[in-house]
C-alpha positions as CSV (number, residue, x, y, z in Angstrom):
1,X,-32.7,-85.1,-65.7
2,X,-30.4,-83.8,-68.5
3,X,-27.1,-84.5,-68.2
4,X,-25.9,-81.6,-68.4
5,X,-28.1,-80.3,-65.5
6,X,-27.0,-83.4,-63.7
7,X,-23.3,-82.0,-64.2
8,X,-23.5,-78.7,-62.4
9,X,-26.1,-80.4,-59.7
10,X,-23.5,-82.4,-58.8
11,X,-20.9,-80.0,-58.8
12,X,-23.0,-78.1,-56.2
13,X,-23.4,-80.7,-54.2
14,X,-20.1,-81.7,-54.1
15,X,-18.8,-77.9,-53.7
16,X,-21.8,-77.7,-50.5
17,X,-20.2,-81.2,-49.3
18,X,-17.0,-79.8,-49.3
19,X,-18.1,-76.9,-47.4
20,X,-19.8,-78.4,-44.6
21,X,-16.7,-80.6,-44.4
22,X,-14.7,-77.5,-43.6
23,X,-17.7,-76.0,-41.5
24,X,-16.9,-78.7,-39.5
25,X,-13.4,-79.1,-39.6
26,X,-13.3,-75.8,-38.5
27,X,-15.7,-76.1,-35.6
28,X,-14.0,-79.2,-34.7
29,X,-10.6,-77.1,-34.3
30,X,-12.2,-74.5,-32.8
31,X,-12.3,-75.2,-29.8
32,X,-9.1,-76.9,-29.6
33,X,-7.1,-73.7,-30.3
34,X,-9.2,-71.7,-27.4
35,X,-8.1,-74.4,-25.1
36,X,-4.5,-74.6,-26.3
37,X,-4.1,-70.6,-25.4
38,X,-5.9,-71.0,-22.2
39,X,-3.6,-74.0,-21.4
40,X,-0.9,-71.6,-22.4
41,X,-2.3,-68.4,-20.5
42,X,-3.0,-70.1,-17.3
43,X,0.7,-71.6,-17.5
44,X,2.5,-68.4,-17.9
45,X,0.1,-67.3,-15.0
46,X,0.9,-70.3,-13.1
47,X,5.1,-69.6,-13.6
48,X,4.7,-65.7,-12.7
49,X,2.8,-66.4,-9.7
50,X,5.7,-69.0,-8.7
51,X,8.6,-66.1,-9.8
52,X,6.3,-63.9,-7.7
53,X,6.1,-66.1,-4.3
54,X,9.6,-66.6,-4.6
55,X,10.8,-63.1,-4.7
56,X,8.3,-62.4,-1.8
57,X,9.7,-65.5,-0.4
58,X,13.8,-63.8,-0.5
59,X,12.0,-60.6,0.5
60,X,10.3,-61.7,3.8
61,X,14.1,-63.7,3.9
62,X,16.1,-60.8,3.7
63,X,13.7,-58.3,5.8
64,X,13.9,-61.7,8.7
65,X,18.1,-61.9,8.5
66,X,18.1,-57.8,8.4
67,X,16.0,-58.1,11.6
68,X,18.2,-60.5,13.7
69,X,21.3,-58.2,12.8
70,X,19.3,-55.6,14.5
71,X,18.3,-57.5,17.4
72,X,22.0,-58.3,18.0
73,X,23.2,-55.3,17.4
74,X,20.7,-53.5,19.6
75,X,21.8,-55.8,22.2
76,X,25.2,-55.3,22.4
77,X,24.4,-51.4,22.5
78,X,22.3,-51.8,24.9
79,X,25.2,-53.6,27.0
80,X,27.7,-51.1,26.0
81,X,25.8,-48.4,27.4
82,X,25.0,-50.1,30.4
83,X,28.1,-50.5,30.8
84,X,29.5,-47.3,30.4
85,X,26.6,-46.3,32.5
86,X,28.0,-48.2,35.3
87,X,31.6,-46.8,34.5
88,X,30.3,-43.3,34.9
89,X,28.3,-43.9,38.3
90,X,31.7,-45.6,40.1
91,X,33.3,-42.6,38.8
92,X,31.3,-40.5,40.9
93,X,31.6,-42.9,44.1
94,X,35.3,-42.7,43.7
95,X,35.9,-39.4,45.6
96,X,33.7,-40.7,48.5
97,X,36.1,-43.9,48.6
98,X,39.0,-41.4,48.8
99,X,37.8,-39.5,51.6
100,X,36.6,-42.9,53.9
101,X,40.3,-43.8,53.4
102,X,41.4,-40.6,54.9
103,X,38.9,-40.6,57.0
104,X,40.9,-44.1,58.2
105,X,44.0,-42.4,58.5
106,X,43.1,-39.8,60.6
107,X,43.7,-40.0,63.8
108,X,40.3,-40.7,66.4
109,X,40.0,-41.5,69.6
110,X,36.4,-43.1,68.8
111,X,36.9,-46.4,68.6
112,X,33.6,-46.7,67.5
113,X,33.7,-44.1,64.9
114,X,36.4,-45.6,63.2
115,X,35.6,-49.0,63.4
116,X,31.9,-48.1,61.4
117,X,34.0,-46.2,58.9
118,X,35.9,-49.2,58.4
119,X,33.3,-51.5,58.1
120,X,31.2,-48.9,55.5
121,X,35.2,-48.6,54.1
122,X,35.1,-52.9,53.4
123,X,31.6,-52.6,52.3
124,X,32.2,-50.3,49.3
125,X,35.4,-51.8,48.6
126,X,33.2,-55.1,48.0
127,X,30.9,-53.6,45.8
128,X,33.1,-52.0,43.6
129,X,35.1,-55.6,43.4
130,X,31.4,-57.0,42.2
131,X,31.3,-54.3,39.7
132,X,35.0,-55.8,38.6
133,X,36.7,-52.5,39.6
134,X,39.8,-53.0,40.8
135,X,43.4,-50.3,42.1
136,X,45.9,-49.7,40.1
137,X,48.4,-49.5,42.9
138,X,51.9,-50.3,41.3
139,X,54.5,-48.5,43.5
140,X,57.6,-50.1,42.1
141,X,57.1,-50.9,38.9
142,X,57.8,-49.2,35.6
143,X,56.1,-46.3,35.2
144,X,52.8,-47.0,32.5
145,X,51.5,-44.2,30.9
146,X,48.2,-46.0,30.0
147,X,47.3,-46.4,33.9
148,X,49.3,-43.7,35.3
149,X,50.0,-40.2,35.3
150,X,53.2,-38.1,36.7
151,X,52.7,-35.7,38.8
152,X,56.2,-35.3,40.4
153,X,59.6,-36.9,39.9
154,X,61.0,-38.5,43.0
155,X,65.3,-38.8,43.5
156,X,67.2,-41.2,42.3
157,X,68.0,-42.6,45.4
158,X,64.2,-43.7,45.7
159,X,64.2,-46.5,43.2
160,X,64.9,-48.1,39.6
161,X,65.2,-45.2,37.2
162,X,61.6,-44.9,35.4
163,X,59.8,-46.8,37.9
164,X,56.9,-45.3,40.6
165,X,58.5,-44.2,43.6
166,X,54.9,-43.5,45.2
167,X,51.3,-43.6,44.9
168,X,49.7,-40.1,45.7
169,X,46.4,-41.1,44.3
170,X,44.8,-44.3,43.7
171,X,43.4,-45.1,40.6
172,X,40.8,-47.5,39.3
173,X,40.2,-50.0,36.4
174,X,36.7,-52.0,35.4
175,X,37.6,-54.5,33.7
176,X,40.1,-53.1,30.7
177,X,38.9,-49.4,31.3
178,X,40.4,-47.0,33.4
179,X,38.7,-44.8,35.5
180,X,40.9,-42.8,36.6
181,X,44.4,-43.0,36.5
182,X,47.0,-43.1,39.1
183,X,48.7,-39.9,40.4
184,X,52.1,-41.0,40.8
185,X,56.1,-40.0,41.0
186,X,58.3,-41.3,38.8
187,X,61.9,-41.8,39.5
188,X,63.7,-39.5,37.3
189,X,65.9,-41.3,34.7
């Protein structure tokens, strides 16, 4: 061949050389770069599935703590109102336990009579001590506004100035609650 036909021959071939050297540079990186953002994809899905199991994580966390103040706190209403259930019900006894003591004071010629009424008298008295319900009987002490209530002032001559000269009611505590409060007379001051 010419050489000048040899000249642009080779040229081609060089320039086709070149080419396929890119072709398959190219397909070399190819699939390097696919697997480079899947890496990266499967990564960032990877981190938001951990950010997501941990804020289900504080969620189930938080709904668990909000539960157990709930279960406490239902409890303790629930005791509350027993309670005051059971305040309300001795409340209601209380007139019957006034009218078993006069019942005792009357006078009978039963012996009988009066001995059952004491003995159902003892019985209720026991209960109520179960339930913690005890009398505020407190003739000759300072008159307490809290437990007591005035009904009458009594002479001088019946005691310490201020103080409870008699009990004309009892009254009745459970536990730190009054149930009723004492009718009583005060010495005047």
């Amino acid at each position: 061949m010419d050489e000048t036909m040899k000249k642009p021959q080779d040229e081609i071939e060089k320039t086709e050389e070149a080419a396929s050297a890119e072709d398959l540079k190219d397909t070399q990186e190819a699939p390097e770069a696919p697997a480079q953002e899947t890496a990266q994809q499967e990564e960032d899905q990877l981190a938001k599935a951990q950010r997501q199991a941990e804020e289900y994580l504080e969620m189930a966390q938080r709904v668990q703590a909000d539960f157990d103040n709930f279960r406490r706190r239902n409890a303790s209403v629930r005791a509350e109102a027993y309670e005051d259930g059971a305040r309300e019900a001795v409340k209601l006894f209380l007139p019957v336990l006034d009218n078993l003591e006069r019942a005792l004071e009357a006078e009978s010629e039963d012996e009988n009579l009066k001995s059952g009424v004491q003995m159902i008298h003892r019985q209720f008295l026991s209960v109520l001590e179960k339930r913690g319900v005890t009398v505020i009987d407190r003739k000759g002490e300072k008159f307490d506004p809290h437990l007591e209530n005035a009904v009458m002032q009594a002479d001088k001559s019946m005691g310490e100035p201020g103080t409870v000269a008699q009990v004309l009611q009892k009254g009745y505590m459970m536990g730190e609650t009054v149930l009723r409060h004492a009718m009583v007379q005060v010495v005047e001051e």
